[in-house]
C-alpha angles and dihedrals in degrees: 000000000000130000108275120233119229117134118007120187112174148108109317110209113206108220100184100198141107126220094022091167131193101270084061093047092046118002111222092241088076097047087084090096122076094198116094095228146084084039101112087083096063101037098128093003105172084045092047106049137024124240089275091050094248108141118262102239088201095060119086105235086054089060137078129286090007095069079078096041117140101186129051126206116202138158136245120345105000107186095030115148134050107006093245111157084201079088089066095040091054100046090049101046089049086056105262107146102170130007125194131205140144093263141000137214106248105231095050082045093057098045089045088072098042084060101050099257129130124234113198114190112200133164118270092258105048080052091051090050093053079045097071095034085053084059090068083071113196099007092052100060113167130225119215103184106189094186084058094031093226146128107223101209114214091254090057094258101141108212114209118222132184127238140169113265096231101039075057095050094059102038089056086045095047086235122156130173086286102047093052089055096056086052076083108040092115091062091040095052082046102061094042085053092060088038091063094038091054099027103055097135094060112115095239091031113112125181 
């Protein structure tokens, strides 16, 4: 099960850049774990620190209160790239809940969802302007209510967004691939009950 998503109030970073593609959000050199987590270190490695390690002062993320941000705003076709869920996983385990651009890559779209984390698109502009509010830093916190399917702006404006139903459905439900299928565990259970019963004979069945 994953932590479902409903009502998110928190630092928003503003990460004006386009293409920002997979290998910037998590370098290949780290894909090497299966575990999801211990990422968060690494999320936009090669932004993030120099060639020493040592932290870049200028990047968002390096920089206070967006060391504690929980949304990220980006430009065009943020994800884009190899279709590495380790994107997801880093972005999560440093903290990032929902992130809004104008577009998205599918298959980062997609994976974003599966993870528990919300993707808002939303027109240039309308990102431009959270942009600027995310500038204010700690008095400007931002309010992405999934129920309402809105952005709450720090002046009060509510920004409407569009979802799928179900992708909306199982992120207020905290429901990944795994979680829908225990749903059905009782009819699972079920089936492989009568199987044993009426398969008795089969080599692996076992009443």
């Amino acid at each position: 099960m994953m932590d479902a998503f409903t009502t998110l109030t928190g630092i928003a970073a503003p990460m004006p850049m386009a293409n920002v593609d997979t290998d910037k959000i998590i370098p290949a050199r780290f894909l090497k774990t299966i575990k999801r987590t211990g990422l968060g270190v690494h999320l936009f490695d090669t932004l993030r620190y120099d060639a020493d390690g040592r932290e870049r002062p200028d990047f968002v993320l390096n920089r206070e209160p967006y060391r504690k941000a929980e949304i990220l705003i980006a430009h065009e076709n943020f994800g884009c790239g190899s279709s590495r869920e380790h994107a997801p996983w880093a972005l999560l385990d440093f903290g990032i809940r929902c992130v809004i651009a104008p577009d998205f890559a599918d298959i980062f779209h997609t994976n974003t969802f599966k993870n528990g984390i919300l993707p808002i698109k939303l027109p240039r502009e309308i990102c431009d302007q959270l942009m600027e509010d995310a500038k204010l830093g700690e008095n400007a916190r931002m309010t992405v209510d999934l129920a309402e399917q809105v952005v709450v702006r720090p002046n009060g404006e509510r920004i409407p967004f569009e979802i799928d139903p179900f992708r909306k459905h199982l992120l207020l439900n905290g429901l990944d691939d795994i979680g829908q299928t225990l749903q059905h565990a009782p009819a699972i259970d079920a089936y492989e009950a009568s199987q044993r019963a009426e398969k008795s004979w089969m080599p692996g069945i076992s009443v």
